[in-house]
C-alpha positions as CSV (number, residue, x, y, z in Angstrom):
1,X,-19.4,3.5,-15.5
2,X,-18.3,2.8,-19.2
3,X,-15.1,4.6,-18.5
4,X,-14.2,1.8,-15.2
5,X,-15.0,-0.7,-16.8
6,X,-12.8,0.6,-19.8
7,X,-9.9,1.1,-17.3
8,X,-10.5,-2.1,-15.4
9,X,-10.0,-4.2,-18.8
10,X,-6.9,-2.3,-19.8
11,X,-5.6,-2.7,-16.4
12,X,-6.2,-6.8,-16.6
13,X,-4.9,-6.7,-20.0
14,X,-1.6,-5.2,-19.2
15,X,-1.1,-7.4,-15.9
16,X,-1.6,-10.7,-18.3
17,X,0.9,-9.5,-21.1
18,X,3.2,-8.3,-18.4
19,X,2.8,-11.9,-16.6
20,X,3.1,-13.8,-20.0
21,X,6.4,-11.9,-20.6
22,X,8.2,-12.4,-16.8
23,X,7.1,-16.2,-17.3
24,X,9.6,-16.4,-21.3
25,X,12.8,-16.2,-19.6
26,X,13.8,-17.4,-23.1
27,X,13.0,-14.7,-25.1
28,X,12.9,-12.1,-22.5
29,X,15.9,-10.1,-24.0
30,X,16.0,-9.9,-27.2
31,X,20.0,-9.5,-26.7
32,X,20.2,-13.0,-25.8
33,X,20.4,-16.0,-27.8
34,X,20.3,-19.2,-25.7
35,X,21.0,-22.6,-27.1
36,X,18.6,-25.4,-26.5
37,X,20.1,-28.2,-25.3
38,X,18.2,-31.0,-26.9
39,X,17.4,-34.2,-24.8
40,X,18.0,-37.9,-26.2
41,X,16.5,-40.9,-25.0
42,X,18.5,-42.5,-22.3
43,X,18.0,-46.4,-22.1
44,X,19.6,-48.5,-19.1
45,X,18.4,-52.0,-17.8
46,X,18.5,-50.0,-14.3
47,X,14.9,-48.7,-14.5
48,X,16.2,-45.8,-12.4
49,X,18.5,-44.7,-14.9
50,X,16.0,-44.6,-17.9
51,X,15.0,-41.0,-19.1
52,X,16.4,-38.7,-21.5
53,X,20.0,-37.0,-21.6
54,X,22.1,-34.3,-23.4
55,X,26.1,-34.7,-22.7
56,X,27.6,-31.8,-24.6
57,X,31.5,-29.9,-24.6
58,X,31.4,-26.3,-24.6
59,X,34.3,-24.2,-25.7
60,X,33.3,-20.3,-24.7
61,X,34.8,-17.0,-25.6
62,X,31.9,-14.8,-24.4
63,X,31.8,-13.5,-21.1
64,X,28.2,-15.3,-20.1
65,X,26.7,-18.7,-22.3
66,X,22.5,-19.0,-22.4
67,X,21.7,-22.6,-22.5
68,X,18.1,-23.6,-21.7
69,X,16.3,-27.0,-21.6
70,X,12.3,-27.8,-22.4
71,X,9.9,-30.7,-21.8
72,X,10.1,-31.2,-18.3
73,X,7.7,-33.1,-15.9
74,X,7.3,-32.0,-11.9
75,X,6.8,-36.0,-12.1
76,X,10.7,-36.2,-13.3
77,X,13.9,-35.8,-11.1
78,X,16.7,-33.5,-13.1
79,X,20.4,-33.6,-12.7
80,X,22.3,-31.1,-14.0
81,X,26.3,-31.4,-13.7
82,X,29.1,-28.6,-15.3
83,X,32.9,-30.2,-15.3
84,X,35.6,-28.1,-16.5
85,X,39.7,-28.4,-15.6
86,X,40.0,-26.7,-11.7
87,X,43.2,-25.1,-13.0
88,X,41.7,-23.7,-16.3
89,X,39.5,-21.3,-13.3
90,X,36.4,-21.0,-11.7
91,X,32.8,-21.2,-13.9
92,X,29.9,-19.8,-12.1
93,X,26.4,-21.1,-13.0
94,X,23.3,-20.0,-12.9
95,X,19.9,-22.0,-13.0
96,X,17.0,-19.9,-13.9
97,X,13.2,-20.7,-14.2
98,X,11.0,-17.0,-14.2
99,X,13.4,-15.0,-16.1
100,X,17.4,-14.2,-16.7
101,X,17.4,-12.0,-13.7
102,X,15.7,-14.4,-10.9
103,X,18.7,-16.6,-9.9
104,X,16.9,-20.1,-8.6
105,X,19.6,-22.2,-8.3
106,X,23.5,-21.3,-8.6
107,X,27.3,-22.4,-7.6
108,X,31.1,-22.3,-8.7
109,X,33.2,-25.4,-10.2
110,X,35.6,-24.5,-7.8
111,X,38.8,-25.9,-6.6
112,X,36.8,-29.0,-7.6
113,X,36.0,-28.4,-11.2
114,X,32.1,-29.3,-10.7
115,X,29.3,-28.6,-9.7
116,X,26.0,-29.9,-10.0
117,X,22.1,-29.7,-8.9
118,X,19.4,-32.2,-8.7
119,X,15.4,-30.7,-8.8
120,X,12.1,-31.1,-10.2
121,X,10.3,-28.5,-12.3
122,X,7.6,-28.2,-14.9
123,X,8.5,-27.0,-18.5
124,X,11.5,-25.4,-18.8
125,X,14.5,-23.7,-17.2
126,X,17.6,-21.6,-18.3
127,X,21.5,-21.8,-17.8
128,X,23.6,-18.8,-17.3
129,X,27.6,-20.1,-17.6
130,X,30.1,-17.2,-16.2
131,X,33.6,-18.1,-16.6
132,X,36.2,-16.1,-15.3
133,X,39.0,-17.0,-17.7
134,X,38.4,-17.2,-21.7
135,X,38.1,-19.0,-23.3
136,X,36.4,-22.1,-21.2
137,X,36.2,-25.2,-21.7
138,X,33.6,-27.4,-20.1
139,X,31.4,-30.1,-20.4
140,X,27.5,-29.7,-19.7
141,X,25.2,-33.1,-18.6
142,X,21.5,-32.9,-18.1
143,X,19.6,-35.8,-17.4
144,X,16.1,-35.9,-17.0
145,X,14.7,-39.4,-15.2
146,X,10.9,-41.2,-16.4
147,X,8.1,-39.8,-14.7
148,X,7.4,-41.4,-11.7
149,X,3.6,-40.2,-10.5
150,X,3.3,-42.3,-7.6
151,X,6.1,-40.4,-6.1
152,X,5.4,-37.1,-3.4
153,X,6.3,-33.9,-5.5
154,X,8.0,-30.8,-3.8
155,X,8.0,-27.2,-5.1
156,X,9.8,-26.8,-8.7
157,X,13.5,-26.1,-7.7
158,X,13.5,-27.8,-4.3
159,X,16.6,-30.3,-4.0
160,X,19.0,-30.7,-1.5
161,X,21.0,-28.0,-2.4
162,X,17.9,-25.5,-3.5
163,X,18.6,-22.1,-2.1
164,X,15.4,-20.5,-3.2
165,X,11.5,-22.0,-4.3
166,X,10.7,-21.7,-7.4
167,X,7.8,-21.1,-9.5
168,X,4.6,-22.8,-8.4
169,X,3.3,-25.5,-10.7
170,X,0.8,-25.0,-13.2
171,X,2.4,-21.3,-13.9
172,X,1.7,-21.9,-18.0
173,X,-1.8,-22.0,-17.5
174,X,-2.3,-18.0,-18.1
175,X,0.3,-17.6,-20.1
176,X,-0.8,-20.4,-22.4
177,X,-4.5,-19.0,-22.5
178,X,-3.8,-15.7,-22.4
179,X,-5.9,-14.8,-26.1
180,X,-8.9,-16.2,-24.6
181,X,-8.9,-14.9,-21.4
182,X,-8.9,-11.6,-22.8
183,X,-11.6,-12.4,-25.5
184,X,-13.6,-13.6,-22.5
185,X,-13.2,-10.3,-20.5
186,X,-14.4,-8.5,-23.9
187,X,-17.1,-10.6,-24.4
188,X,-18.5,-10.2,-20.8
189,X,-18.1,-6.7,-20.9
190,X,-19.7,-6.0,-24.2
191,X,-22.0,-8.1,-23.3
192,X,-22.6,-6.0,-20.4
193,X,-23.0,-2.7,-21.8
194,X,-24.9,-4.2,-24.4
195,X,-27.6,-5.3,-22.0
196,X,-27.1,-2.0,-19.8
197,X,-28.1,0.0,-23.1
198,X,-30.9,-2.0,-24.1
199,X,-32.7,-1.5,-20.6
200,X,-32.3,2.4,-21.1
């Protein structure tokens, strides 16, 4: 019985570090670096315009750019928009939320030189930039509206143009509470043998 209950907490142990790791698509690879791209306030009379913004031009020599962006609200709408010069070549894009792997959201500038998403999500989310000429030039625009809680939410990643759901909300919970969780489990199970022994 004490060697279940010894397998059974390794086992939940390794699920929840395992879970806390899929869910850092940040820090995931140690390989990459991604660059936060840091939101300032964004003030217009045009109370749908208010929110925060980061407007930034990108010269890239690597094959694929990390970018990421934190602070979100499933209560805020996010635009994201990359412009580059159609005849420099096409940029692909990725938009990912779990990890670097799990593409959520993605699209090519094109014959256009653009491309862009509009979404909800909660926390964070990363940007993968592909170019296939180097180096790249492009501009990157995210803009993040004011909460709005007396509007209807969808799922995180669900715009017009959303291809795929992505993560439910309220998917930091474990991940931020994943030391006491596991002190709990210790404590309930010490506990239990504790009270197992004394009866003997």
């Amino acid at each position: 019985m004490k060697k279940n209950i010894s397998l059974l907490l390794l086992s939940v142990s390794v699920f929840l570090l395992q879970y806390t790791c899929m869910g850092q698509p940040f820090s995931l690879d140690e390989r990459v670096q991604p660059t936060e791209l840091n939101l300032v306030d964004f003030k217009k009379t045009d109370t749908l315009q208010k929110g925060r913004i980061n407007m930034s031009e990108i010269t890239q020599n690597k094959d694929t750019a990390y970018y990421f962006v934190r602070g979100l609200s499933m209560f805020s709408p996010v635009y994201f928009g990359l412009t580059t010069n159609a005849e420099a070549g096409n940029i692909k894009i990725n938009l990912c939320k779990d990890n670097w792997h799990q593409v959520n959201q993605n699209g090519e500038t094109g014959d256009k030189g653009h491309w862009e998403a509009n979404f909800k999500t909660e926390g964070d989310f990363g940007i993968m930039v592909i170019p296939d000429n180097k180096p790249a030039d492009y501009s990157i625009i995210v803009w993040v509206g004011d909460e709005a809680k007396d509007v209807g939410i969808a799922s995180p990643f669900r715009g017009s143009d959303a291809k795929v759901e992505g993560s439910k909300k309220g998917g930091n919970f474990l991940k931020n509470n994943l030391l006491y969780i596991i002190i709990g489990l210790v404590l309930v199970i010490a506990a239990f043998l504790f009270i197992k022994k004394k009866k003997k």
